[in-house]
C-alpha positions in Angstrom: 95.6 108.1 116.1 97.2 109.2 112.8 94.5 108.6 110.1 95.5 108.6 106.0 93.2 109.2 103.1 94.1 108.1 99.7 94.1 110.4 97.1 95.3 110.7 93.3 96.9 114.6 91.9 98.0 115.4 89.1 102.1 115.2 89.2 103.2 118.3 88.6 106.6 118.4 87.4 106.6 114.4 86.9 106.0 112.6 83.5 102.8 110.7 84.5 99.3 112.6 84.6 98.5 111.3 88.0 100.0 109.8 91.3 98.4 108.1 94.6 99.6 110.1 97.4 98.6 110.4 100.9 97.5 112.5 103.8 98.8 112.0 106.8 97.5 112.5 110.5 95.2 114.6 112.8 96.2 117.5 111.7 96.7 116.5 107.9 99.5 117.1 105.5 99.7 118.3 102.1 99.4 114.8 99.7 103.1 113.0 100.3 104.3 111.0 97.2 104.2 106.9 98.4 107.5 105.6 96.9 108.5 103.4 94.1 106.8 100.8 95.3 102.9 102.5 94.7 104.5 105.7 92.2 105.7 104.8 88.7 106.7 106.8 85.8 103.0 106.3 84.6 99.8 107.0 86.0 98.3 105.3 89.6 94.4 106.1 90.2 91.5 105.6 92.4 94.1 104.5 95.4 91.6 103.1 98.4 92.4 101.6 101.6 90.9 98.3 103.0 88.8 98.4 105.8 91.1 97.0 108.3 93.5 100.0 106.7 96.3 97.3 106.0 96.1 97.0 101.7 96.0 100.1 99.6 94.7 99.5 96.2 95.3 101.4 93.4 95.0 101.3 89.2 98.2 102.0 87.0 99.2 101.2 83.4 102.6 100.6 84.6 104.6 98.6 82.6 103.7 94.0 82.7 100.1 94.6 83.6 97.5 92.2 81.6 95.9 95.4 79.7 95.4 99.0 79.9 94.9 99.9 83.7 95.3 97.0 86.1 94.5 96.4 89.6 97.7 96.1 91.9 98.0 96.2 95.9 100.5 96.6 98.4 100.7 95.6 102.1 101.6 98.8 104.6 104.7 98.6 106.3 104.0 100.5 109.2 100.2 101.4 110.7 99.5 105.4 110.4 102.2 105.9 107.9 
């Protein structure tokens, strides 16, 4: 079963201070950038998954939140990925 932990880096080599990424697998992968649709040109923090692993929550101060960081989650599109 391929398992995925959360984690924020700093973006080297990116505009923003810090991305959520993810680890992928059994035998785990180096922290894989999550797409457009978790990474923004700003910062994402403190990504966690649910505990039924279907929601990843994260904070960002991406652009049309309500303040400085805001809460924002997405649905998975595929399980183990």
């Amino acid at each position: 079963m391929n398992r995925v932990i959360p984690v924020t880096v700093e973006a080297a080599g990116t505009t923003c201070g810090s991305q959520a990424r993810a680890s992928l697998g059994t035998g785990w992968t180096l922290p894989e950038n999550l797409g457009p649709i978790v990474n923004s040109a700003v910062d994402e923090f403190q990504a966690q998954l649910s505990s039924d692993d279907k929601l990843l929550l994260f904070g960002s101060n991406r652009p049309g939140g309500f303040g400085d960081f805001d809460l924002y989650v997405t649905v998975r599109s595929r399980p183990g990925r």
